[in-house]
C-alpha positions as CSV (number, residue, x, y, z in Angstrom):
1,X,-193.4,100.9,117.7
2,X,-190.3,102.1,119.4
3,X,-190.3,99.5,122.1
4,X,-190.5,96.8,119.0
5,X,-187.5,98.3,117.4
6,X,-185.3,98.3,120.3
7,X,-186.5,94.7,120.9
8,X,-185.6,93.4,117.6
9,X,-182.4,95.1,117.7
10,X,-181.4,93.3,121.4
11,X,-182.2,89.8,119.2
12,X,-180.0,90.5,116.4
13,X,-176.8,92.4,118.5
14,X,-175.3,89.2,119.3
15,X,-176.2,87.8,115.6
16,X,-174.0,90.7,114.9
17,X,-171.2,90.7,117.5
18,X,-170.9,87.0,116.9
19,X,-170.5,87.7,113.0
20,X,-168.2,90.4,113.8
21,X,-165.7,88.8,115.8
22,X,-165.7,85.5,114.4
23,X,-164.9,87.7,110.9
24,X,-161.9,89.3,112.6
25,X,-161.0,85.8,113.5
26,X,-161.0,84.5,110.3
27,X,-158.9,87.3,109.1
28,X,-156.3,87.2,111.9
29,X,-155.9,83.6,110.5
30,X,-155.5,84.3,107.0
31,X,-152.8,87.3,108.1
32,X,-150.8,85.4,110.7
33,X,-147.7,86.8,111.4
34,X,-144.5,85.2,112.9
35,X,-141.6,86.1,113.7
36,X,-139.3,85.0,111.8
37,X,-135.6,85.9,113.5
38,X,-137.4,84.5,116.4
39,X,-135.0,81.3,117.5
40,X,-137.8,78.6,117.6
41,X,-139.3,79.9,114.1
42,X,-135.9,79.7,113.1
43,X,-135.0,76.0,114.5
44,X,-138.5,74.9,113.4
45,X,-137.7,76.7,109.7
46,X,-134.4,74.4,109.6
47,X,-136.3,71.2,110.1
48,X,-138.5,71.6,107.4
49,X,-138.3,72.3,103.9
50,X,-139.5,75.4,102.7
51,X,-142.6,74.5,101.3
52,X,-143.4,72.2,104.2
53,X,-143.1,75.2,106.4
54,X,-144.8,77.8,104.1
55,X,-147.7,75.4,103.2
56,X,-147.9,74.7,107.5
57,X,-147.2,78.0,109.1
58,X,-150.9,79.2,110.1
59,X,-150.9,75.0,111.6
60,X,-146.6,75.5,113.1
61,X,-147.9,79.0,114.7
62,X,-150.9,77.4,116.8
63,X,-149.3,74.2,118.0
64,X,-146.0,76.0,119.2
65,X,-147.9,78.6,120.9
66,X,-146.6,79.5,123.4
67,X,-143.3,79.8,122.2
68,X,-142.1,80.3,125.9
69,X,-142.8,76.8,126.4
70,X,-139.8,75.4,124.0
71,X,-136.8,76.7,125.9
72,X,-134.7,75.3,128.5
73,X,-132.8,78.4,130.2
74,X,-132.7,80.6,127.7
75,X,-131.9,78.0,125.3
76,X,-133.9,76.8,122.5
77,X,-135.5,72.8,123.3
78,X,-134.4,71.7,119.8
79,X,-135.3,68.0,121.0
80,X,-139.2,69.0,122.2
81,X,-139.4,70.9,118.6
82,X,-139.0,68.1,117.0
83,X,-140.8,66.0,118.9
84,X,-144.0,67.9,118.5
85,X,-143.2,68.3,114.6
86,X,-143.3,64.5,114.3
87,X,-146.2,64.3,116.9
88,X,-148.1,66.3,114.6
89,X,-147.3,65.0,111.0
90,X,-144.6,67.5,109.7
91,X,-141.5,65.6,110.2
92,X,-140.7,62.2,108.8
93,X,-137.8,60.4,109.9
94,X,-138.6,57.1,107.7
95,X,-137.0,56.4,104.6
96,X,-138.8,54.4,101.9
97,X,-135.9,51.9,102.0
98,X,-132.5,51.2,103.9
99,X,-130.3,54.3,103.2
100,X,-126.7,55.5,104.1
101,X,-126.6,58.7,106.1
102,X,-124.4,60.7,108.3
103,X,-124.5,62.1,112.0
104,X,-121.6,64.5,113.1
105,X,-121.2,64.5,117.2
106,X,-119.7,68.1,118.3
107,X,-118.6,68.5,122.2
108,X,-115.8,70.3,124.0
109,X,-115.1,67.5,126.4
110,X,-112.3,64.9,125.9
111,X,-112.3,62.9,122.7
112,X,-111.2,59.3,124.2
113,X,-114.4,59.7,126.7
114,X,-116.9,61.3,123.9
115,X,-116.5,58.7,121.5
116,X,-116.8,55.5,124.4
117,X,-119.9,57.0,125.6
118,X,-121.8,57.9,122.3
119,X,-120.2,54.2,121.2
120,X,-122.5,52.2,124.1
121,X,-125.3,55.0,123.3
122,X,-124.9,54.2,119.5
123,X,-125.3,50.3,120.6
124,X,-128.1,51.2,123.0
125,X,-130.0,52.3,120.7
126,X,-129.7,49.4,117.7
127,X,-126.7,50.9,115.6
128,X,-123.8,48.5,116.2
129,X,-122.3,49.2,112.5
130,X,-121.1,52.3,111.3
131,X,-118.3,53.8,109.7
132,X,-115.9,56.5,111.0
133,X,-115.8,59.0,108.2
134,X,-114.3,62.0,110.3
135,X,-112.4,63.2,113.5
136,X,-111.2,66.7,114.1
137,X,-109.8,68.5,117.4
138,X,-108.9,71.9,117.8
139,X,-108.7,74.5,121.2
140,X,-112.3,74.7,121.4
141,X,-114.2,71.4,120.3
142,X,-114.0,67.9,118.9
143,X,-115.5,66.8,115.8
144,X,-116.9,63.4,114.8
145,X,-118.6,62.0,111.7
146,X,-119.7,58.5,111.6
147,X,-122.0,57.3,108.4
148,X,-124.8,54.0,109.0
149,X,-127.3,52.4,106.9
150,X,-130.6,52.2,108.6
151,X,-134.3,52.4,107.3
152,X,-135.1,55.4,109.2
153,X,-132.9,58.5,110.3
154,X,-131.9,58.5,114.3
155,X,-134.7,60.2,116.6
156,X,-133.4,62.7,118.4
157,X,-135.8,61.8,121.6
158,X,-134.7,58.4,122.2
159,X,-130.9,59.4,121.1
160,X,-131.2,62.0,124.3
161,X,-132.8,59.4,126.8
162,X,-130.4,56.9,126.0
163,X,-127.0,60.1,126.6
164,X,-129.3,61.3,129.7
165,X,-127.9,57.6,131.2
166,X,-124.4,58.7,130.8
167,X,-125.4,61.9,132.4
168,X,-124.9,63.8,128.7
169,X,-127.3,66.0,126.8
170,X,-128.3,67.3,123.5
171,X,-127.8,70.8,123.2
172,X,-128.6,71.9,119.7
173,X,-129.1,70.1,116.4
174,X,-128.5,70.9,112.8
175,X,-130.6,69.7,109.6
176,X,-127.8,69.7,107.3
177,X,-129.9,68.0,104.6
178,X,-132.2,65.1,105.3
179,X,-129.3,62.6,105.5
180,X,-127.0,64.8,107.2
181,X,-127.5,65.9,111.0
182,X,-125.4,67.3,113.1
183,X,-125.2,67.4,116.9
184,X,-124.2,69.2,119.5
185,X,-123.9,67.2,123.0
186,X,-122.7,68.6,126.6
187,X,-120.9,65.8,128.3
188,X,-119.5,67.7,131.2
189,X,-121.7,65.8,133.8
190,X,-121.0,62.4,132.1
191,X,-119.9,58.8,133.1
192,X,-120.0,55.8,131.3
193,X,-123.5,53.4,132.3
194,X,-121.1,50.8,133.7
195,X,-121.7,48.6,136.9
196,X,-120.0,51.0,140.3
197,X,-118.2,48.7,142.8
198,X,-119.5,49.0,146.2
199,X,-117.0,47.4,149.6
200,X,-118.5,44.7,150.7
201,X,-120.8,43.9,147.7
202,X,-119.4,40.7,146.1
203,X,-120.1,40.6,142.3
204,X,-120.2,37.6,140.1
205,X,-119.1,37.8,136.5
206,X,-120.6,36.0,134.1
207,X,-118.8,34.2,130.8
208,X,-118.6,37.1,128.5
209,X,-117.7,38.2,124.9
210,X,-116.5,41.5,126.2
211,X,-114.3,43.3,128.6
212,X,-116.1,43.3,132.0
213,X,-116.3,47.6,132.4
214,X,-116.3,49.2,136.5
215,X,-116.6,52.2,138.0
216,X,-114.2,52.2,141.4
217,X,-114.5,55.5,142.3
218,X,-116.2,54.4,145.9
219,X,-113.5,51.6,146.5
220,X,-109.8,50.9,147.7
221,X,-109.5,47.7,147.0
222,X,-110.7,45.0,144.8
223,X,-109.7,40.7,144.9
224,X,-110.9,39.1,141.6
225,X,-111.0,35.3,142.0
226,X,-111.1,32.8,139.0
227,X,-112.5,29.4,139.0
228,X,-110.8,25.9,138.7
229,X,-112.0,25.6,134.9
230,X,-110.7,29.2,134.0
231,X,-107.1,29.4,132.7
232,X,-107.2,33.3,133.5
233,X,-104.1,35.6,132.5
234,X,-105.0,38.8,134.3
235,X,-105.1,41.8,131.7
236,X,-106.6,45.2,134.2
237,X,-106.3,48.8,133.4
238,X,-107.4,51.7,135.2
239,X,-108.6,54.8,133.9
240,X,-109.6,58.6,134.7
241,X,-113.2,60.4,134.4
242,X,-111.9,61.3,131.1
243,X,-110.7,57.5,130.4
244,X,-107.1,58.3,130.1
245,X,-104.9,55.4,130.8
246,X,-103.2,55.7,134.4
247,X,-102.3,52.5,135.0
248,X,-102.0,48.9,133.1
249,X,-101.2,45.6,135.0
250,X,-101.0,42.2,133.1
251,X,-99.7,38.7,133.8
252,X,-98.7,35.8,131.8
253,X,-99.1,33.5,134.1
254,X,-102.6,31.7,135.0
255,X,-104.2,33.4,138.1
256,X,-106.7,31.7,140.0
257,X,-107.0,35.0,142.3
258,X,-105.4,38.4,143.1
259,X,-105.9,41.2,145.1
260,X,-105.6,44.9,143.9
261,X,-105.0,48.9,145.2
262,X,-106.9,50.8,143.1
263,X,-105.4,54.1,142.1
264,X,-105.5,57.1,143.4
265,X,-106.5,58.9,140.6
266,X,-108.6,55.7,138.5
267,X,-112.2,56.0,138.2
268,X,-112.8,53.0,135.8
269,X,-111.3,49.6,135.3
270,X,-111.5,47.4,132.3
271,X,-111.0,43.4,133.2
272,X,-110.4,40.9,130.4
273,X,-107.7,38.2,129.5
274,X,-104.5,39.0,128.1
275,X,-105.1,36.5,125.4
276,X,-108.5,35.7,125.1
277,X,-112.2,35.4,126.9
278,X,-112.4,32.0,126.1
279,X,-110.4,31.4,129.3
280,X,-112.9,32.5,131.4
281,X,-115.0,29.6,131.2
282,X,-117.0,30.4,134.9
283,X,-116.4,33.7,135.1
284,X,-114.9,35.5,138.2
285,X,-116.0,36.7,141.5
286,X,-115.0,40.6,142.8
287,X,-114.7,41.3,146.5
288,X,-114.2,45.2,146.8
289,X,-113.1,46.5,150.1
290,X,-112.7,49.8,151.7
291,X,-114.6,53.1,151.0
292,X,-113.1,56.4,149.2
């Protein structure tokens, strides 16, 4: 009789551990408790709105575990929080139609450089129109509100691929409201994603709309040639990492070639026409030379 007791008892134990546990489990669910003055709850908290978050927080606690994993340094990945927020059905940056919203750009860098490089980022990315609505520099940081119309809000992944070209990153982002962000971009490792002239590395130039953009930090000298059907009137300026004009050289006069010393101190040059592209019916040929 004993020995049947203890036998029955050694069949129902793990009944009864399983039961147990999976009890606790349930109830370590229903009481989950976050942190919440810890700086991803607080990020993810600013993305959402308050119900969102409150109706999701059991869901938010067990797909950003571990929280570890959403910092770079010991700052907060605010482009990986969002990412997984959208991966996972809690963030929506569709509207239901075409709708005006803003985007403030934050940096510490130099204004005339910011706003080139987030201009060809902006165009990378398939927002050629928008509207200046805001600029503001003071001792510590420069300020700049644009406002678009688009049928969805800008994604903050492909926004940070397209600055990682430039050599820029996304270092924090505000929710304003859900047509207002603001960002927060380091641009002290950038350059503009232009075309670097090597010596000895002959480049052809196409018929263009635009200003043909270099980079000539690697060269001494430079001869642009035209071709017998342009009617080109040189127009070349040279710039500094932070696209400050040093020097400006134009001609009236048709060129068919010339031959440059690039300066010191330039690390881009802009070539165009002093009048109009339409002269440059063939294009032109560079011939850099010499290595810095």
């Amino acid at each position: 009789m004993v020995i049947k007791l203890i036998f029955t008892a050694m069949l129902l134990f793990p009944f009864f551990s399983y039961s147990s546990f999976a009890g606790e489990l349930k109830n370590a669910n229903e009481n989950v408790i976050v942190n919440e003055d810890d700086p991803v709850t607080a990020k993810i908290k600013s993305f959402l709105d308050e119900k969102a978050y409150n109706d999701n927080k059991a869901f938010i606690n067990v797909i950003f575990d571990p929280k570890s994993a959403y910092y770079i340094g010991d700052r907060v990945d605010v482009v990986k929080i969002i990412q997984t927020l959208k991966d996972n059905g809690l963030l929506n940056l569709f509207f239901k139609a075409p709708q005006s919203f803003s985007l403030t750009f934050k940096t510490n860098g130099s204004p005339i450089f910011f706003v080139r490089i987030m201009d060809d980022v902006l165009s990378g990315i398939g927002y050629f129109r928008y509207v200046t609505t805001a600029a503001h520099l003071d001792a510590s940081e420069f300020s700049w509100t644009i406002n678009l119309t688009s049928e969805y809000m800008t994604d903050p992944m492909i926004l940070q691929k397209a600055l990682q070209k430039s050599g820029c990153k996304i270092i924090d982002i505000t929710r304003n409201n859900a047509k207002k962000w603001t960002y927060i971009i380091d641009i002290n490792g950038g350059e503009l994603n232009v075309p670097t002239l090597e010596a000895d590395k002959e480049v052809q130039l196409r018929r263009a709309l635009y200003a043909h953009w270099f980079n000539v930090s690697k060269i001494r000298a430079l001869e642009v040639r035209s071709s017998r059907r342009n009617h080109w009137y040189p127009y070349i300026s040279y710039y500094d990492a932070s696209l400050h004009l040093v020097k400006l050289l134009k001609r009236d006069k048709v060129y068919k070639s010339i031959s440059l010393l690039i300066p010191k101190s330039a690390k881009y040059m802009k070539i165009t026409d002093l009048y109009t592209l339409k002269n440059l019916r063939d294009g032109l040929t560079l011939s850099p030379t010499g290595i810095r």
